[in-house]
RODREN-610197 format. One record per atom (N, C-alpha, C): residue in one letter; y, z, x. Coordinates in Angstrom, 3 decimals, m for minus. Each point is the difference from the previous one (the first is absolute). Layout:
N
  res     north        up      east
    a         Y         Z         X
...
END
This chain:
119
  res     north        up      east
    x     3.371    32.892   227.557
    x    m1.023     0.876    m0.510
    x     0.060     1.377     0.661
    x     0.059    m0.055     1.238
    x     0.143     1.490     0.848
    x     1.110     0.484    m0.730
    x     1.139    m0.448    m0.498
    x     1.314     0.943    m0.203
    x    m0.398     0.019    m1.618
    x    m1.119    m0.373    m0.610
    x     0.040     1.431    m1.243
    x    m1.375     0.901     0.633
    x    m0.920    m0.230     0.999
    x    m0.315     1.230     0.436
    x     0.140     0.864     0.179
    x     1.644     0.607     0.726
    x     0.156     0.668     0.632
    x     0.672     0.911    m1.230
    x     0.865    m0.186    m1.095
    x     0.337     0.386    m1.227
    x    m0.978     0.760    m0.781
    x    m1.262    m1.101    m0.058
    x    m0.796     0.454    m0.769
    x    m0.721     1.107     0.278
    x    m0.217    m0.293     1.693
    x    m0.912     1.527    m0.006
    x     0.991     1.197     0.387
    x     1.874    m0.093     0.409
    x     0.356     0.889    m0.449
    x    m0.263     0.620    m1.315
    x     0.106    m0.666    m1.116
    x     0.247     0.614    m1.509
    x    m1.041     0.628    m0.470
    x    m1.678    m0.619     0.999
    x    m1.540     0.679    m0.900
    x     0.533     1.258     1.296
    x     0.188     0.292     1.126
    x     0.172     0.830     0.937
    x     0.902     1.395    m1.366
    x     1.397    m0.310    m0.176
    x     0.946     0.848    m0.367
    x    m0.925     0.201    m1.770
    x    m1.005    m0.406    m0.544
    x    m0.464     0.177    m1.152
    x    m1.290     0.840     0.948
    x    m0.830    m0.031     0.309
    x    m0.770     0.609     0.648
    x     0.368     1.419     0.274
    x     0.982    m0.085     1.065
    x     0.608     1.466     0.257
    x     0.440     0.908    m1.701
    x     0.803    m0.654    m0.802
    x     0.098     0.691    m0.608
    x    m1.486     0.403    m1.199
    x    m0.749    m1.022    m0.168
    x    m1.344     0.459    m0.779
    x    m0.602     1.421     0.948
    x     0.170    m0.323     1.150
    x    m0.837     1.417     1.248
    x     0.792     1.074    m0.336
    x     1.385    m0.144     0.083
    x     0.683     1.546    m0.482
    x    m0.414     0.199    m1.575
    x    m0.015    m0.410    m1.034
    x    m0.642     0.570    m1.101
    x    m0.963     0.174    m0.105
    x    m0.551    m0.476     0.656
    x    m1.736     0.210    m0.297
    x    m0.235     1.196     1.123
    x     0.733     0.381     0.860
    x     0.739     0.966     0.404
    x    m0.257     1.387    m0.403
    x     0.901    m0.483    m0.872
    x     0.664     1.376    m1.153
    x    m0.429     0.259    m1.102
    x    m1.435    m0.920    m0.595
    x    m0.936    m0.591    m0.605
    x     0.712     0.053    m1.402
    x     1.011    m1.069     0.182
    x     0.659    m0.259    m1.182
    x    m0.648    m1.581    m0.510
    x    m0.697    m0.304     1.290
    x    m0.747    m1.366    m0.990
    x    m1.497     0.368     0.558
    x    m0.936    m1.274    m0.030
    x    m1.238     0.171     0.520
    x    m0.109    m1.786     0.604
    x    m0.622    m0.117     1.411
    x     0.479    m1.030     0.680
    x    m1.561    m0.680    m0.583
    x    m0.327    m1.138    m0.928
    x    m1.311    m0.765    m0.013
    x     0.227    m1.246     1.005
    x    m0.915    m0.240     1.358
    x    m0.371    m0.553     1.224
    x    m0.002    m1.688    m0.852
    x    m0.628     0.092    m0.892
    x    m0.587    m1.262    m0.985
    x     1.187    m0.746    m0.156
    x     1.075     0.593    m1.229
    x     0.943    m0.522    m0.259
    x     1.126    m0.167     0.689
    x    m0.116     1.010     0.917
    x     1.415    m0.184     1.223
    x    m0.530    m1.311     0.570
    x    m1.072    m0.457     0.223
    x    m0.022    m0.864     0.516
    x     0.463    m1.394    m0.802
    x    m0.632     0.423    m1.526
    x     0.452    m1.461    m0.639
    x     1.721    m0.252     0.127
    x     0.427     1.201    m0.449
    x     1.568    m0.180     0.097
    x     0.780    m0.642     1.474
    x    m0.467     0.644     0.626
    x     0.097    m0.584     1.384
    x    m0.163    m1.973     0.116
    x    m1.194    m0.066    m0.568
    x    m0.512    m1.579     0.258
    x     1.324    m0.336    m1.454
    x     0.148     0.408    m0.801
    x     0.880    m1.038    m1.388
    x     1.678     0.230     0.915
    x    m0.126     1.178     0.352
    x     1.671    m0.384     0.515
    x     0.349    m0.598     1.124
    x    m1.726    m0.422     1.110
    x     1.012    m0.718     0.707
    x    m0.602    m1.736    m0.155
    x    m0.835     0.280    m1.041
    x    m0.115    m1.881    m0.797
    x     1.240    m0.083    m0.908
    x     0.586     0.861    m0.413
    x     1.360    m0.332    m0.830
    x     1.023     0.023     1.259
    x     0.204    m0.234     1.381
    x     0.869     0.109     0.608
    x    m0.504    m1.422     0.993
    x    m0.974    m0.144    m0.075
    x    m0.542    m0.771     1.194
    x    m0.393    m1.346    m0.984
    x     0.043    m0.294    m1.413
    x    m0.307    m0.823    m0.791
    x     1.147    m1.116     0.657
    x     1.325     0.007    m0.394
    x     0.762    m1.007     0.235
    x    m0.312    m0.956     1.042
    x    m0.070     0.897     0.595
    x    m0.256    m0.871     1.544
    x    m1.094    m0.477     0.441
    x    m1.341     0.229    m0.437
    x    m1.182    m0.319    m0.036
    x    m0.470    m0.682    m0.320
    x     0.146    m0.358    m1.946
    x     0.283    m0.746    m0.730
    x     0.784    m1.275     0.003
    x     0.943    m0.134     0.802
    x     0.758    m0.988     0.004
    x    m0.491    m0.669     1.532
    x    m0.733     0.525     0.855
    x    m0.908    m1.098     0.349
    x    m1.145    m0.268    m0.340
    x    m0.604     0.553    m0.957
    x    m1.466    m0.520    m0.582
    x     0.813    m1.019    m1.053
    x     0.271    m0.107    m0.620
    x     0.830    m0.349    m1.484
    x     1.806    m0.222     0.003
    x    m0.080    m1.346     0.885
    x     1.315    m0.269    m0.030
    x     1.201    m0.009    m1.550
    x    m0.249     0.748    m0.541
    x     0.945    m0.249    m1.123
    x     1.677     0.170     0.381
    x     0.453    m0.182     0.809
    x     1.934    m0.049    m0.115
    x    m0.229    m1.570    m0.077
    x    m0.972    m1.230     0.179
    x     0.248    m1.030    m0.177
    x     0.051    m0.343    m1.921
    x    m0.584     0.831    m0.832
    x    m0.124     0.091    m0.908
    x     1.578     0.255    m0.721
    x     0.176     1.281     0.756
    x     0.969     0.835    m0.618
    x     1.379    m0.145     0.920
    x     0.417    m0.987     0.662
    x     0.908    m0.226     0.982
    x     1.225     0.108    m0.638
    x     0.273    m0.765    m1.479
    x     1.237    m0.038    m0.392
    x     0.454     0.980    m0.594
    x    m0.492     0.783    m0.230
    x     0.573     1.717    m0.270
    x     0.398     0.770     0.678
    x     1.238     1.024    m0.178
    x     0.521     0.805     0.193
    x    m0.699     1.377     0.987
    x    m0.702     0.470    m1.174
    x    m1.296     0.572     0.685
    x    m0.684     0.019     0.613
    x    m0.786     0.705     0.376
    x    m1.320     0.055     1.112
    x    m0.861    m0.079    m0.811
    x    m0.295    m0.875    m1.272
    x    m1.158     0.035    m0.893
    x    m1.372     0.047     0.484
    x    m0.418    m0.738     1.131
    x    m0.785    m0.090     1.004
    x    m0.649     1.787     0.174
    x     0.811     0.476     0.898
    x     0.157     1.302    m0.151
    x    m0.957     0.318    m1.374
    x     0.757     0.206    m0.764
    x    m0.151     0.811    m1.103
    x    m1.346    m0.468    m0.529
    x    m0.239    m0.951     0.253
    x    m1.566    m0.496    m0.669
    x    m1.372     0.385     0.436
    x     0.378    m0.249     1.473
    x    m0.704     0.733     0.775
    x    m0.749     1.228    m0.253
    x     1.342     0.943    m0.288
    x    m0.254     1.970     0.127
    x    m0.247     0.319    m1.511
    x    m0.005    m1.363    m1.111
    x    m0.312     0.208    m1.225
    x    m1.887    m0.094     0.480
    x    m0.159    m1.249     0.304
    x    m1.192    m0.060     0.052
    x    m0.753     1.028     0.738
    x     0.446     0.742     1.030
    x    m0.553     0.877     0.730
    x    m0.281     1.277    m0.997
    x     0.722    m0.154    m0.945
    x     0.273     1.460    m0.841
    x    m1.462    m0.648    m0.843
    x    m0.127    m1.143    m0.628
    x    m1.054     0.102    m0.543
    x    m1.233    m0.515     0.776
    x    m0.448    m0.157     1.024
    x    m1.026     0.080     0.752
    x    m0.268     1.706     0.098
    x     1.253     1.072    m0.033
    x    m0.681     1.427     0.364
    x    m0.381     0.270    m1.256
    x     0.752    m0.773    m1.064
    x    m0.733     0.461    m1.629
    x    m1.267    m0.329     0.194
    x    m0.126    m1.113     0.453
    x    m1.616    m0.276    m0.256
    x    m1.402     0.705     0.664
    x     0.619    m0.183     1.803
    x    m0.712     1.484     0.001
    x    m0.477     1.542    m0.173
    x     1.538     0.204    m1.135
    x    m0.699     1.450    m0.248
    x    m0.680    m0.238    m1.270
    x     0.382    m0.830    m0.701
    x    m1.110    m0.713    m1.364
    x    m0.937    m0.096     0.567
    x    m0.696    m0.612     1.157
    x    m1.182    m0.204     0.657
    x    m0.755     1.134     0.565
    x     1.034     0.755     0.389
    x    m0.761     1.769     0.971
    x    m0.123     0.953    m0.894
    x     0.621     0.023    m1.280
    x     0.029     1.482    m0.483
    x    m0.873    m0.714    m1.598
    x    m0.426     1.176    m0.066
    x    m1.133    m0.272    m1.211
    x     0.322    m0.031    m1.387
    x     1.361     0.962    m0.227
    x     1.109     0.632    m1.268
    x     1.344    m0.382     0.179
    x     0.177    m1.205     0.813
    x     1.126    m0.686    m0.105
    x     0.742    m0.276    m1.064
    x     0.995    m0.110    m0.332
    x     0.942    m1.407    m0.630
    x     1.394     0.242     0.349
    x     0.388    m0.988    m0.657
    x     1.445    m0.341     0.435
    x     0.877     0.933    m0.543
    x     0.010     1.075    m0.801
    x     0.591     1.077    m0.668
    x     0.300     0.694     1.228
    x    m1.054     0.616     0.864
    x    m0.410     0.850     1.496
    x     0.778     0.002     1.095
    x     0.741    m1.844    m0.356
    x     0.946    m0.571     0.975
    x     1.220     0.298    m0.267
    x     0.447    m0.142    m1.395
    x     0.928     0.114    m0.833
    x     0.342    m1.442    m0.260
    x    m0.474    m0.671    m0.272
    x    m0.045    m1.729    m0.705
    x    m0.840     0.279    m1.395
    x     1.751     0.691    m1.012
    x    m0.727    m0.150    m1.579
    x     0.792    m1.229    m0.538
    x    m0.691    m0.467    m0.904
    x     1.035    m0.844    m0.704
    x     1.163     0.488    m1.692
    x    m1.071     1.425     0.713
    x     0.574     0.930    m1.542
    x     1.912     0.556     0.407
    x     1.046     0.004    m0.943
    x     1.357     0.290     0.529
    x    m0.142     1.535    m0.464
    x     0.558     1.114     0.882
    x    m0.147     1.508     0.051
    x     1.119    m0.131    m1.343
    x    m0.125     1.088    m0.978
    x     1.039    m0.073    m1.253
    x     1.740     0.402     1.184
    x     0.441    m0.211    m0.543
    x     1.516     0.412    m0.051
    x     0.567    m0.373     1.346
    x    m0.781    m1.270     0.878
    x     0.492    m0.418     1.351
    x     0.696    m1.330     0.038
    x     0.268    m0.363    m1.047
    x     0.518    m1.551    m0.313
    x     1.633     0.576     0.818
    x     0.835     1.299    m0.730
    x     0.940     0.230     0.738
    x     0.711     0.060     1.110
    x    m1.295     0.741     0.802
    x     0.094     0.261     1.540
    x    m0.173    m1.064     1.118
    x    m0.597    m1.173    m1.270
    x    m0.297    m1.162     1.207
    x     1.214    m0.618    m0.528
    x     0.743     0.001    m1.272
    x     1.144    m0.535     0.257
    x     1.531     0.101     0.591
    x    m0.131     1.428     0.110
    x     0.438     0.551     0.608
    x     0.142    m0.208     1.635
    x    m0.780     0.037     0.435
    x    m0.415    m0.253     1.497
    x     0.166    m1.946     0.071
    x    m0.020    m0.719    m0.685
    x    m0.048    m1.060     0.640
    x     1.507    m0.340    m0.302
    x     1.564     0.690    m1.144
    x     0.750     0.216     0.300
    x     0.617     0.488     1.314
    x    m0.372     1.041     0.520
    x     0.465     0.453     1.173
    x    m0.043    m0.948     1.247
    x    m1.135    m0.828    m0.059
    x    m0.050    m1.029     1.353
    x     0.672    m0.912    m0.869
END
């Protein structure tokens, strides 16, 4: 657990510094509120795996796979626990806000086929 500490609060450290130089040069505007939420989702999306997998043993579930499905279930669910609290905190929510449409943008069928060629 200490050795994704020390990562993690490098990366909010080297994101920090650079939000202070623009806000700086007042090329952004720093809100106290949301720096903080971002702060708490990126280091529950970093600190999920490992957290998670001692509350909620799932690799016994997911043992015979390849993958870290375990993993991945985890930082899914974490993603929608923060859906739910901003559904819960903000008054003019929805899932559009997040970018979770179920609508397809016209003329992107290409670019995603495109791209899943390349990998």
């Amino acid at each position: 657990m200490v050795d994704l500490l020390i990562p993690l609060t490098a990366y909010i450290f080297i994101i920090a510094v650079l939000c202070l130089a623009l806000s700086q040069r007042k090329l952004i505007k720093i809100k106290l509120n949301w720096s903080l939420v971002a702060i708490a989702l990126f280091s529950a999306y970093v600190l999920a795996p490992s957290m998670l997998n001692t509350l909620l043993p799932l690799e016994h579930l997911f043992a015979q796979f390849a993958w870290p499905w375990a993993d991945k279930f985890s930082v899914i669910t974490c993603s929608f626990l923060a859906l739910l609290l901003l559904w819960l905190g903000q008054k003019k929510f929805s899932l559009a806000d997040a970018g979770f449409t179920l609508k397809q943008a016209p003329n992107s069928l290409i670019p995603a086929i495109k791209s899943c060629c390349y990998c």
